[in-house]
Every structure is written in C-alpha cells, then in structure tokens.
VEXDREN-2710 file (C-alpha; in Angstrom, 1 decimal):
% VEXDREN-2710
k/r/px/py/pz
1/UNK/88.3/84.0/135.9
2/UNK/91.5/84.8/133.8
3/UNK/90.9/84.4/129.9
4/UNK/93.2/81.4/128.6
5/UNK/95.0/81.7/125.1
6/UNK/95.2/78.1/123.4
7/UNK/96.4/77.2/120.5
8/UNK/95.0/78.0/117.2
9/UNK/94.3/76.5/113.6
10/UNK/96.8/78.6/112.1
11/UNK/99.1/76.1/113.9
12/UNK/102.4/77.1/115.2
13/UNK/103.2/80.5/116.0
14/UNK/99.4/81.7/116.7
15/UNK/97.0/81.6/119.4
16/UNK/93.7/82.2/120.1
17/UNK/91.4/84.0/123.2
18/UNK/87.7/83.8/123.2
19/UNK/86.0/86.8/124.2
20/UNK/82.8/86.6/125.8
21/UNK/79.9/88.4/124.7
22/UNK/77.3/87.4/126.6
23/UNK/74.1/85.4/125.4
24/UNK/71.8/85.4/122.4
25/UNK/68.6/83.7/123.0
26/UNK/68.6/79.9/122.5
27/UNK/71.5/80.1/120.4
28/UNK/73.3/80.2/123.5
29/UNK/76.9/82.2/124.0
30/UNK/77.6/85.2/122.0
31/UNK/81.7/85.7/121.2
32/UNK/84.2/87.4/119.5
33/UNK/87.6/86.0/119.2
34/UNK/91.2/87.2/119.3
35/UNK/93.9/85.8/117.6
36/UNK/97.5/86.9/118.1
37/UNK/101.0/86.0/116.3
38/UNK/104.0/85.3/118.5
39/UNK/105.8/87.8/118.5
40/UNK/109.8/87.9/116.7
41/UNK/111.9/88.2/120.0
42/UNK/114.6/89.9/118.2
43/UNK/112.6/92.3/116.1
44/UNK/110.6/93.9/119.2
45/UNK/114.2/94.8/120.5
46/UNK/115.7/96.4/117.1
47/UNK/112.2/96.7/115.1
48/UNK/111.2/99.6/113.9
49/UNK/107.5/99.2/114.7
50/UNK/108.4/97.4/118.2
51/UNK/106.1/99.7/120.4
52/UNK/103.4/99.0/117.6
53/UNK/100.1/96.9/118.1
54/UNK/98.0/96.1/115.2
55/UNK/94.4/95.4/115.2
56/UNK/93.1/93.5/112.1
57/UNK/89.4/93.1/111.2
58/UNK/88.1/90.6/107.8
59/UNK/85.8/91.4/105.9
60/UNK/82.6/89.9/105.2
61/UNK/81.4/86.0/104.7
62/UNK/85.4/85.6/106.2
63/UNK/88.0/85.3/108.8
64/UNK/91.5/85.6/109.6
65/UNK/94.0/83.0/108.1
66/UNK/96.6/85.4/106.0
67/UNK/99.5/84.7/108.4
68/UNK/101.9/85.7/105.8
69/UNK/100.2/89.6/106.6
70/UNK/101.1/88.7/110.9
71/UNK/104.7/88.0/109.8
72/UNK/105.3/91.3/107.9
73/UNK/104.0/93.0/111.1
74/UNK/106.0/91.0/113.7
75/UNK/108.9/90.8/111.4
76/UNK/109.0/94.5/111.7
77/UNK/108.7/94.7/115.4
78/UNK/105.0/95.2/115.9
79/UNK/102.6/92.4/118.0
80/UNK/99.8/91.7/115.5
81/UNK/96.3/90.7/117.1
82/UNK/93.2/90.0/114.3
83/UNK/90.0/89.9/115.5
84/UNK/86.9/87.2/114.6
85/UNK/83.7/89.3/115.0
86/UNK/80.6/87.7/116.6
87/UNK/79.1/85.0/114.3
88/UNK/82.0/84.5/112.3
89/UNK/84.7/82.1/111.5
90/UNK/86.0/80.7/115.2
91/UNK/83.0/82.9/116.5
92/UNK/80.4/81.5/115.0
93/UNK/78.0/78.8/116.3
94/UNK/75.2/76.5/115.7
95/UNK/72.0/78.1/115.7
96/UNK/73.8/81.6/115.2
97/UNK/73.3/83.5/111.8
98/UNK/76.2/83.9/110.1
99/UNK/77.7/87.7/109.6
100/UNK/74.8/89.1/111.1
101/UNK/74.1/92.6/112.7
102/UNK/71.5/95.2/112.6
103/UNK/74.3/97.7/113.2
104/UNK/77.7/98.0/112.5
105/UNK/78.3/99.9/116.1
106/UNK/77.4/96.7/117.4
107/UNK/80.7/95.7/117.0
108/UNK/82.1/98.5/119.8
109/UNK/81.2/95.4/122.2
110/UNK/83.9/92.8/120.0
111/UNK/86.6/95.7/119.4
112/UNK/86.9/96.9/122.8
113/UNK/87.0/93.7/124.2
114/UNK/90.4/92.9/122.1
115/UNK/91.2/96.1/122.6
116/UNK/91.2/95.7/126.7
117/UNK/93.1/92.5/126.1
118/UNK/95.4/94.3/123.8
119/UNK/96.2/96.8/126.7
120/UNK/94.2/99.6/124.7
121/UNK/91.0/99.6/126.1
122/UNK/89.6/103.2/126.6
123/UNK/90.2/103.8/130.4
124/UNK/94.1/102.7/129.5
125/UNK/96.9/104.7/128.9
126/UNK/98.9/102.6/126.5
127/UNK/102.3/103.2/126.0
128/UNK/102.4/101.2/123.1
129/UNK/100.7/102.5/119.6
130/UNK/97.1/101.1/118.0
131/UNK/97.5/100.7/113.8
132/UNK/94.2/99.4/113.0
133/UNK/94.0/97.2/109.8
134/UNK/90.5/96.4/108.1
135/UNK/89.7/94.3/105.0
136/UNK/86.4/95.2/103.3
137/UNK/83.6/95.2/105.7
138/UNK/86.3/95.4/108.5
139/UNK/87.3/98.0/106.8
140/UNK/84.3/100.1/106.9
141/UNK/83.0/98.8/110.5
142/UNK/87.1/100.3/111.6
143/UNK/86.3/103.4/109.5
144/UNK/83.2/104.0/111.8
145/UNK/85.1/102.9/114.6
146/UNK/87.6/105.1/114.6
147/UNK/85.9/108.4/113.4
148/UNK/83.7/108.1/116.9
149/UNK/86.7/107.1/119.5
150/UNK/88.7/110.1/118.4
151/UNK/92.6/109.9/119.5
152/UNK/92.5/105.9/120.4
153/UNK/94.3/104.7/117.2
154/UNK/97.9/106.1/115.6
155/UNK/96.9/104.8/112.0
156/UNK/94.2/103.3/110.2
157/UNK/95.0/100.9/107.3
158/UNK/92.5/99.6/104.6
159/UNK/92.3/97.0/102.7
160/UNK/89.7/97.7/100.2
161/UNK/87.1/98.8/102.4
162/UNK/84.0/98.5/101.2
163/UNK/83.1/102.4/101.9
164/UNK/80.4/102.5/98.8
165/UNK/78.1/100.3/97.8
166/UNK/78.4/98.3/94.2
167/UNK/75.9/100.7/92.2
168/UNK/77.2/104.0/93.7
169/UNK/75.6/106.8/95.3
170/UNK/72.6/107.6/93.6
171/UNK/71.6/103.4/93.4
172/UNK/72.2/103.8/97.3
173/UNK/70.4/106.2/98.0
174/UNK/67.2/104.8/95.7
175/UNK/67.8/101.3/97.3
176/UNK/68.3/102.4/100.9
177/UNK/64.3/103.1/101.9
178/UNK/62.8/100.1/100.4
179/UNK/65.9/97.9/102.7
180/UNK/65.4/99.6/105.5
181/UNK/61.7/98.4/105.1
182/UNK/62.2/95.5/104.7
183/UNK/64.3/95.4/107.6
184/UNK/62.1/96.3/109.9
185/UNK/59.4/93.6/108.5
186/UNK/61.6/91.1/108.7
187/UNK/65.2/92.1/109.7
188/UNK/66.2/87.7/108.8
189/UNK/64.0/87.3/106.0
190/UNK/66.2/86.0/102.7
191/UNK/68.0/87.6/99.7
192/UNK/68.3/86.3/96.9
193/UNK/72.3/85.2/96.1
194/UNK/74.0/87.3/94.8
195/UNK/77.9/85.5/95.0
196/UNK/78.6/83.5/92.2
197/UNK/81.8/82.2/93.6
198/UNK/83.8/83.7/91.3
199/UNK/85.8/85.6/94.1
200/UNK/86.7/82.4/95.4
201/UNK/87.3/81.0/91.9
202/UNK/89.9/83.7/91.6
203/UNK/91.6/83.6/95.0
204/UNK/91.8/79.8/94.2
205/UNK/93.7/80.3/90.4
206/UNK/96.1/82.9/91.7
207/UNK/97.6/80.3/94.3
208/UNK/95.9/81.9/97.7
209/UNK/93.6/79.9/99.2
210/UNK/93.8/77.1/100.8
211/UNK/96.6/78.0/103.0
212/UNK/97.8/75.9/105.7
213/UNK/95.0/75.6/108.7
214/UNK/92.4/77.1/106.2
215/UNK/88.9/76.2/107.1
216/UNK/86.6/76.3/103.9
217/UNK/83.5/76.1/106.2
218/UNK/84.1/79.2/107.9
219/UNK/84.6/81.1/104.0
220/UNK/81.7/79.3/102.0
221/UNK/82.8/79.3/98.2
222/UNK/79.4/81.5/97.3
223/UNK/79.2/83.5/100.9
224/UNK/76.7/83.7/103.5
225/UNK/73.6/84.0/102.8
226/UNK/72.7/87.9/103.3
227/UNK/69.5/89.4/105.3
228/UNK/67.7/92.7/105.4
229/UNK/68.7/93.7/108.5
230/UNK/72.2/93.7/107.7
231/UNK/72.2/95.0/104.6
232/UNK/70.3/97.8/105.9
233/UNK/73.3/98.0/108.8
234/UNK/75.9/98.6/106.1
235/UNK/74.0/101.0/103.8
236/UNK/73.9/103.2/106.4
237/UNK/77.5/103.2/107.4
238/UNK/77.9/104.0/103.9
239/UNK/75.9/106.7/104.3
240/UNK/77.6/108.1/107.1
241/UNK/80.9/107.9/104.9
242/UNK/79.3/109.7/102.0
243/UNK/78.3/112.3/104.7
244/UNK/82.2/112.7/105.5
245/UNK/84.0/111.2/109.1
246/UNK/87.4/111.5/110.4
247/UNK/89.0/109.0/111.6
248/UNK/91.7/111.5/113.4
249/UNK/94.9/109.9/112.2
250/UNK/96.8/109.2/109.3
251/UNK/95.0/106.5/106.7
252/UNK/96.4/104.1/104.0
253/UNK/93.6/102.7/101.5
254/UNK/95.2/99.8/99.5
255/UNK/92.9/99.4/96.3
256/UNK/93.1/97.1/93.3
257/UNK/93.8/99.5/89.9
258/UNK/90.8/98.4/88.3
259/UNK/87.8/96.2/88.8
260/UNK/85.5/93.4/86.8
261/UNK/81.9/92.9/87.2
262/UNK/81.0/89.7/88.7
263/UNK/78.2/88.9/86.0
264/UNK/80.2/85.7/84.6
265/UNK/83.5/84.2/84.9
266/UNK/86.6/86.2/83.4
267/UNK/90.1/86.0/83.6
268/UNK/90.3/89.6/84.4
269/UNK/89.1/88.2/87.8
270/UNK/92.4/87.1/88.8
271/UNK/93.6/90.6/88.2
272/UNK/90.8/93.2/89.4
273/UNK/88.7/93.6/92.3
274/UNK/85.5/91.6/91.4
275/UNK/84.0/92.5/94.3
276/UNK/83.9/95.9/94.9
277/UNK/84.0/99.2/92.0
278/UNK/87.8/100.0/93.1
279/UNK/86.9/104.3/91.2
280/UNK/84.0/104.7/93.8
281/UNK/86.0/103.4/97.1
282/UNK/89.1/105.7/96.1
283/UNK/86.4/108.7/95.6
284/UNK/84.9/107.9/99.2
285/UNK/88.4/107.5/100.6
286/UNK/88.6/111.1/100.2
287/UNK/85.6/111.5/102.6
288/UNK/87.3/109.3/105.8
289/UNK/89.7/112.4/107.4
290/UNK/91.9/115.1/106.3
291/UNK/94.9/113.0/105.7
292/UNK/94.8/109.6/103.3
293/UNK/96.8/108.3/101.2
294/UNK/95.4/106.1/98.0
295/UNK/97.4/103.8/96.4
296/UNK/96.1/101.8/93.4
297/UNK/98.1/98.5/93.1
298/UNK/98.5/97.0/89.6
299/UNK/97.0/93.5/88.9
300/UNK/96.0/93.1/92.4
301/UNK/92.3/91.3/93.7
302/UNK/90.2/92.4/96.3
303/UNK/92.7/91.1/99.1
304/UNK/95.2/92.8/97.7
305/UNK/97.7/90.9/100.3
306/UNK/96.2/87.5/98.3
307/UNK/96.9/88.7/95.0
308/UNK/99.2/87.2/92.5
309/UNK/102.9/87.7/93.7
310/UNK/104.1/90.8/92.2
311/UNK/100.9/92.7/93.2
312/UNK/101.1/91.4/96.6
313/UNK/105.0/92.4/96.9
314/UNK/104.2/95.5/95.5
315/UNK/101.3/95.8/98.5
316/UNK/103.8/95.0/101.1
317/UNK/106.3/97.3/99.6
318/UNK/103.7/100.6/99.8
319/UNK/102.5/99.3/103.1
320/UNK/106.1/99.5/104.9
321/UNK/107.1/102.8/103.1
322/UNK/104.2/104.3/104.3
323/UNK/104.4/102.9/107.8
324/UNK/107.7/104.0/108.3
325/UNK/106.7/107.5/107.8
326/UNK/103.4/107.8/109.2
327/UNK/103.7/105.3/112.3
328/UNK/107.7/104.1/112.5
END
C-alpha cells in the first residue's frame, strides 16, 4: 500500500509520511517519520540549489520544528525533507523509550527509508543531489552515516554535532568501560539527570522557542531521561570519530565561538553553547574527511540557527556562501 503524506503540525506549507519500521515487542509499531516543506514553485525553476535535496536529522531529546531553516533551503531552490528518528518527537509512542538505541547504526533502517522516499535510496540513481544536514546527535549519527555509504551524499552540514563527548578524550576514554558495563547489565537501567533546563531556559530568553506548531511534550524542558545503553551507543561513535572517518564529500561544521558550563544559570547562556565544549567539536571536526570547513559564529547557542538574530543571520549568511561554492 502506497504511503500517504498528511498534513503536519508545522501547519501550512509542511507535511508529514510515517515510515514503518516494523514492531517492538508490546510497544507495538516501530517508525520513523519524514517531514517535507513544499517546495517554492518559482525557485526550483531559477534556484540555484533546484536539483538539491536536503536531509535534516535533530539532535537529541528533540525534533524538527525550525521551519524558518526549510525556507532558506526551498527559498534557494532545494526540496528540504527532515527526518523524526524512531522514538522521537512524531515517532515516538506510548510504551516506547524515548531517544533510545543501543547503536547509532541502528538508524541505517530510519535514513534509508527517507532516503528511498526521497528518490535516494541506494539501488537509485538520483539525478538530483543529497546535502545532509545534522544538529548535534544528528549530527554525529550523519557523520557515521555518511563515512560508511561512501559517494551517496554531495555535502554534509553540521550543526554542532556532538562529535566529542563533554569531558574530552581522556574522560571518554576512562568513562567508556565502566558504561559499556553497565550496558550490558542493564542496557534501560536509569541515570541520574544531568539537564538542568538551562538550554531550554536560554532558547526561551533569546525569543526561539515556542514557535508556531511547537510541541513542548516532544522537547521536555530538562530532556529525556538517558540510559546505559545509549550512552554506551554514542561513546562509541565518538570513538570511532576520534579514530578519524570520511565522510567523502565536502563538510560545513557551524559551531558557537565559545561555550558555558551548565553547572548554574548564566547569562552567558544565551550567548555560548551550554551544551557541548564548542574547542573540542572544532578539534574533532578535523578528524571527519579531508575537506571541512569550521566556522565559529559569534554569540550564537547550540542551535546556532535559534540563536539571537545577528548570530543566526550571520549562520545563514556562512551557510549560503558556502553552499554556493561547495554544492550550488
């Protein structure tokens, strides 16, 4: 049976295909979803990006709501598709554990299902070109992605991707034994929080959030609660980053200048990354392929495309000058 795109909670102008995924236990069905902008009739004519398709991937305890990012795209002549992984946002449900994994390659499934409803799946031969666009944990799980389906995308884009984790290489590699026994005691077992809200707080004082058709259920103000098992999952993607990939095409990595400590509430916050140590990302940037290009954005947050608005022009601004000469 033919999949049907409805309408979505982003209202007008995007809509939404459920992907199935199959089944996971009693929780019933397993899905990813695929969201897609309309398309700007008269830019994929005259567009410089209008045999462009863009894949975008949130990060983690998220979703995809930024349509202002899905107009720059489509304004430029490019379809823009963003992609809910399994158990999150309009993919999650009851019974399911939210963000969970116990590898980030179990994401193939979700990404080359929107990519066989994109017309990219890998027995294709696209005419069109793949940009693929991740924010944090979507920005790693892409990283991955792309470094083991060699020649599939034109140009990778990341948004902060959370390629190191917060206490750096040596913490990693202390912490990384006693998770990964933990995980396989008890892969579900409970953290202790670590999200203050302040993230939130800061998304909330610079104006971005909520935006029109934003669902505050599916982007808890402290984050999902976090698991063994899936921390184990994304230490050792970082791992394989620190050991060097390539993704085999041109890379942006958007990255706030500087970053705050999430310990307690600052004003800084609305300013820095307080979510990731912006120094270590940029040095593991350099480990993702042979050509990537950094750029440090002044006074930008994590999302650097939710940042205050002269940060976030500035982020648009980089973003189009390098497109045009990597991918237009």
């Amino acid at each position: 049976m033919a999949l049907t795109w409805e309408p979505d909670v982003l209202g007008a102008g995007f809509e939404r295909l459920t992907l199935d995924l199959g089944t996971e236990g009693a929780s019933g069905p397993l899905v990813a979803t695929l969201v897609r902008a309309v398309p700007n009739p008269w830019a994929t004519i005259t567009g410089p990006l209008r045999d462009v398709d863009v894949l975008y991937v949130h990060g983690w305890s998220d979703y995809f709501f930024q349509a202002d990012l899905a107009r720059a795209w489509t304004g430029r002549g490019a379809r823009f598709f963003a992609l809910d992984l399994r158990r999150y946002g309009r993919s999650l449900r009851p019974g399911q554990t939210p963000g969970y994994v116990d590898s980030l390659d179990d994401y193939d499934v979700d990404i080359e299902s929107a990519l066989v409803e994109m017309g990219h799946g890998e027995d294709a031969s696209p005419r069109r070109r793949l940009v693929l666009l991740g924010h944090s944990t979507g920005g790693l799980t892409l990283t991955l992605w792309a470094a083991r389906h060699a020649g599939r995308a034109s140009a990778v884009v990341l948004n902060s991707p959370w390629l190191e984790f917060q206490v750096g290489a040596f913490g990693r590699q202390a912490l990384a034994p006693l998770v990964g026994m933990h995980a396989r005691i008890d892969p579900r077992g409970a953290h202790p929080a670590v999200d203050l809200g302040f993230y939130t707080r800061a998304q909330t004082e610079v104006g971005a959030i909520p935006t029109a058709g934003y669902q505050a259920a599916w982007r808890p103000e402290r984050g999902f609660a976090t698991h063994p098992g899936w921390l184990a999952a994304v230490l050792e993607g970082h791992r394989r980053i620190a050991a060097g990939v390539e993704v085999g095409c041109p890379a942006l990595v958007l990255l706030s200048a500087a970053s705050t400590p999430a310990l307690s509430w600052h004003e800084t916050m609305t300013s820095t990354d307080s979510v990731l140590v912006v120094d270590d990302i940029a040095r593991s940037a350099t480990r993702i392929g042979r050509l990537v290009t950094i750029a440090r954005i002044e006074g930008a947050i994590h999302e650097v495309f939710l940042s205050r608005p002269e940060p976030r022009a500035d982020a648009y601004r980089i973003l189009a000058r390098w497109v045009d000469a990597e991918v237009g």
